[in-house]
C-alpha positions in Angstrom: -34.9 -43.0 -28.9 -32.3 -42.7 -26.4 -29.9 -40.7 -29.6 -33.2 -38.2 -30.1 -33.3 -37.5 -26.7 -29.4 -36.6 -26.3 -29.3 -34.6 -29.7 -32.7 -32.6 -28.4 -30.8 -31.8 -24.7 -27.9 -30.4 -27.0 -29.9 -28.6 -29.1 -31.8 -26.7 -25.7 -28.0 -26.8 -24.0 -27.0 -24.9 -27.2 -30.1 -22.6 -27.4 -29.4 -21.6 -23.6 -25.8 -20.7 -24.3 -26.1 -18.9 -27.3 -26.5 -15.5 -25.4 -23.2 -16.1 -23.5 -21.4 -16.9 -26.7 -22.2 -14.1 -28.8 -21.4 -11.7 -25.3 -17.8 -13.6 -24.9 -17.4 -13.8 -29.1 -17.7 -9.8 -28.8 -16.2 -8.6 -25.6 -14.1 -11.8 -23.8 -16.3 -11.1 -20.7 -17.3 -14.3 -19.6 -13.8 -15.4 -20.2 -12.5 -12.9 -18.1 -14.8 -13.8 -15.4 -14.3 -17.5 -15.8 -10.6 -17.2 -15.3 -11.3 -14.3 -12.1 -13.4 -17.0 -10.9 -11.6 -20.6 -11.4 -7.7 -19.1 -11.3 -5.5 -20.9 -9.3 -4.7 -20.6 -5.8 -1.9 -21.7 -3.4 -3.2 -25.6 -1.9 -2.4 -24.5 1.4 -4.5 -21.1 2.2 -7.3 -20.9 4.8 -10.0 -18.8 6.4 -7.5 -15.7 7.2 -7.7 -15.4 3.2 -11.4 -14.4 3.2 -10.9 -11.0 5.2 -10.1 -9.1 1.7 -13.1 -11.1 0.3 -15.8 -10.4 3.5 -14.4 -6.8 3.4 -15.6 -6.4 0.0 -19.4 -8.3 0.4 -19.5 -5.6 3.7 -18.5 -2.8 0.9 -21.5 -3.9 -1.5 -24.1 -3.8 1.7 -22.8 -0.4 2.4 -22.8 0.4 -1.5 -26.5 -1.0 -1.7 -28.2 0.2 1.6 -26.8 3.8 0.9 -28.5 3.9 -2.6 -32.0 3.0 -0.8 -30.9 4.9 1.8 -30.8 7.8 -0.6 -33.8 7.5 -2.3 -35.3 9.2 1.1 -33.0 11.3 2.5 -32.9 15.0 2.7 -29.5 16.7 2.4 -30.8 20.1 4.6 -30.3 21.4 7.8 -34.3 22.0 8.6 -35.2 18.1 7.2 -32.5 15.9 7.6 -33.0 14.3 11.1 -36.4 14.3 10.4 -36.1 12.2 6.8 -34.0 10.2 9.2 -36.5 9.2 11.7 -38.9 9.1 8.4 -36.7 6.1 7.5 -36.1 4.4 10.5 -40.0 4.7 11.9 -42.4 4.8 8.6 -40.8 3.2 6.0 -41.2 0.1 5.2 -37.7 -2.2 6.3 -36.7 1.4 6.9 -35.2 0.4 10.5 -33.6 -2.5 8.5 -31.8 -0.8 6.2 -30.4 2.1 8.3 -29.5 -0.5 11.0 -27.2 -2.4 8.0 -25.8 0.7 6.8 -25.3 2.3 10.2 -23.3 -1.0 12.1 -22.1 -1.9 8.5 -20.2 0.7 8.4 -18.0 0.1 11.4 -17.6 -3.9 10.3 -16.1 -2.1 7.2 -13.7 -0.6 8.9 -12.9 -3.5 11.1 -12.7 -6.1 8.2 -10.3 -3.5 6.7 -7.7 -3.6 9.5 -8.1 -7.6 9.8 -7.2 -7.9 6.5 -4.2 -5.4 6.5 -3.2 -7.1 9.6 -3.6 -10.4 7.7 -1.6 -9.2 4.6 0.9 -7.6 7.0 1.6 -10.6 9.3 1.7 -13.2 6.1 4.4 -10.7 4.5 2.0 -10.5 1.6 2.9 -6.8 1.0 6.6 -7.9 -0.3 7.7 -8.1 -3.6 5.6 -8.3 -6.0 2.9 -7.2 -4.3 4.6 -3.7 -3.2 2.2 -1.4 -4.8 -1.0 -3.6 -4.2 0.1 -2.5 -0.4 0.2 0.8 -1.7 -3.5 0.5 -3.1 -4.8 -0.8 0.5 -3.3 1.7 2.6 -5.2 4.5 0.5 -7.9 2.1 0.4 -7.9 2.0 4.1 -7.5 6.4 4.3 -10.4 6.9 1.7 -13.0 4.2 3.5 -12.6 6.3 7.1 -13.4 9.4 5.4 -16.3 8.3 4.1 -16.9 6.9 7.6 -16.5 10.9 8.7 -18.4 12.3 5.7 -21.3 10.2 6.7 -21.2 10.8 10.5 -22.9 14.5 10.0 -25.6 13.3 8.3 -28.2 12.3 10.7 -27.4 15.8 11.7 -28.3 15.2 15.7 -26.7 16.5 18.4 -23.9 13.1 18.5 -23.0 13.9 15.0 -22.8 17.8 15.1 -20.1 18.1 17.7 -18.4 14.9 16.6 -18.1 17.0 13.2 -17.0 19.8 15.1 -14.1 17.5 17.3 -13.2 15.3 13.5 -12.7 19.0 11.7 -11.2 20.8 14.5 -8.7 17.8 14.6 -7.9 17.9 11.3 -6.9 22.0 11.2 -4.2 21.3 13.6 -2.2 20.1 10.9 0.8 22.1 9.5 0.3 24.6 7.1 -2.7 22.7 5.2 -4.6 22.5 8.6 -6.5 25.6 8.4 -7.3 25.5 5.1 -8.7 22.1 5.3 -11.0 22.6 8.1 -12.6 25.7 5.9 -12.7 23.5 2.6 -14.6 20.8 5.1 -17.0 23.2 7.0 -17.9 25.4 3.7 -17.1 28.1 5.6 -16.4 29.7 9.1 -18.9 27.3 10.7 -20.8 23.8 10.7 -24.0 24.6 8.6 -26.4 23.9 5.3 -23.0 24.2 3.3 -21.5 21.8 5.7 -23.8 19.1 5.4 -24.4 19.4 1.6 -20.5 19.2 1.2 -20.1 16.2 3.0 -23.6 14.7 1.5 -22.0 14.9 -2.1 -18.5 13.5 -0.8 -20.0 10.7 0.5 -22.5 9.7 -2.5 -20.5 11.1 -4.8 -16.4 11.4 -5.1 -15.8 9.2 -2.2 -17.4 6.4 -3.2 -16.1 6.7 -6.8 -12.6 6.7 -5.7 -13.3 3.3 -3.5 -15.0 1.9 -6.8 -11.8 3.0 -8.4 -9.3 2.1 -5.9 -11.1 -1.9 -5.4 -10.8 -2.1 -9.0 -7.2 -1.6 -9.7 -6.7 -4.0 -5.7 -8.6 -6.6 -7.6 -6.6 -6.4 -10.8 -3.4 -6.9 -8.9 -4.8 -9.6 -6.9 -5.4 -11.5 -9.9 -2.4 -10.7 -11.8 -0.2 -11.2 -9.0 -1.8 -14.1 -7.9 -2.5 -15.2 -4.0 0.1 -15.1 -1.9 1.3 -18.7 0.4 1.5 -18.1 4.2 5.3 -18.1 5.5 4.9 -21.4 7.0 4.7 -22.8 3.6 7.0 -24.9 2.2 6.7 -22.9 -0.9 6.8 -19.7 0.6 9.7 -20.9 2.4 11.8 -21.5 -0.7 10.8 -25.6 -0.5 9.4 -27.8 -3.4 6.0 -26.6 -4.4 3.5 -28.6 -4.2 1.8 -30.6 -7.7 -0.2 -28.1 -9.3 -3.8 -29.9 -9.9 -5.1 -31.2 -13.1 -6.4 -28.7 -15.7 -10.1 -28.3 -14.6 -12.9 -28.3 -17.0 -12.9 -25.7 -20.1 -16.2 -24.2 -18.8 -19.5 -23.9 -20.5 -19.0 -21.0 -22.9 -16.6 -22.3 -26.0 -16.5 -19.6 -28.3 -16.4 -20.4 -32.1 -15.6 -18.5 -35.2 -18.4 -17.1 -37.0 -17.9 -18.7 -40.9 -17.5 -16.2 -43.5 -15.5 -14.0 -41.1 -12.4 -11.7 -42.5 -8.9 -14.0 -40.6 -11.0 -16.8 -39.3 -10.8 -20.1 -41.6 -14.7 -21.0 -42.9 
């Protein structure tokens, strides 16, 4: 009775996995995520590792809130504050949402420079890692422009002459100054071309090139691996420490299809 009842919870056990092995058989993906998610990492890191971790979960609310946020908004100069106060007084979790997206985006920015700071006080930017550096600072560059592209939007009084300040700012510049401030406005002042510029930056190309940018950051991180604080003894050149037993194989075990061309029956 007892031998019935184990082969029957293997045969369900089976039937349950059989969609993840015929997904991993044909692309490796739930490998690939099994080793991003179970890889190996130094014994002796700590809560100042999380920063790159909370300021991507703080990059997915502001990814997720601006989609919803979307689905309302009105990209012109005569509707735009009021789709805004559409949002935050009649729809439903409106006030929520815009609330998230709104102080979201300044925690954004602050988990950014925490975890620069981190990766710059733990010497984490040093060889290998040189061009995962690279990656952050122009992660860092790209994340306050969308900060700026998103300030006009509400298009009140606050964001129209902070617009005016950030673009005036920015054609003080050498050479490229002027030029940049007229690619920005649309033209020789703040107005509908303004705000549907910096509308399509900031659901469009800018968030792209962060999608981009936090892919190829993650790819290093796990190729490169995670870095030991200096205080280490292995960072410090000492003995490293045991590595831990092999953990378990997972629940996906790919097998070879019988009858297969290269794969024994």
């Amino acid at each position: 009775m007892a031998r019935r009842k184990s082969d029957r919870m293997q045969q369900i056990e089976r039937m349950a996995l059989y969609p993840l092995d015929w997904l991993e058989e044909r692309s490796g993906l739930i490998g690939g995520v099994r080793y991003f998610l179970f890889r190996k990492v130094p014994g002796d890191t700590s809560w100042w590792h999380t920063l790159g971790s909370a300021t991507l979960t703080a990059f997915l609310v502001q990814l997720a809130t601006g989609v919803i946020l979307a689905m309302y908004y009105k990209p012109d100069v005569n509707s735009a504050h009021e789709s805004v106060q559409h949002i935050t007084n009649d729809v439903w979790a409106g006030w929520l949402v815009r609330g998230m997206h709104r102080w979201g985006a300044s925690v954004f920015i602050i988990l950014m420079f925490m975890h620069m700071g981190r990766v710059f006080l733990f010497g984490a930017y040093k060889y290998p890692r040189e061009l995962n550096w690279i990656v952050g600072v122009l992660l860092l560059a790209t994340g306050l422009f969308e900060g700026l592209t998103g300030y006009l939007l509400p298009y009140d009084q606050t964001a129209y002459w902070a617009t005016v300040v950030a673009i005036n700012i920015n054609g003080t510049a050498p050479f490229v100054g002027p030029f940049l401030a007229s690619l920005l406005r649309g033209g020789a002042e703040i107005g509908p071309d303004t705000l549907a510029r910096f509308y399509s930056l900031h659901m469009l190309l800018v968030p792209g090139a962060l999608l981009g940018l936090i892919g190829l950051h993650l790819y290093l991180v796990v190729r490169l691996g995670v870095s030991s604080p200096p205080w280490s003894p292995e960072a410090a050149g000492g003995q490293p420490e045991p590595e831990p037993p092999p953990a378990r194989s997972g629940l996906v075990q790919p097998r070879p299809r019988a009858g297969v061309r290269g794969r024994p029956e």
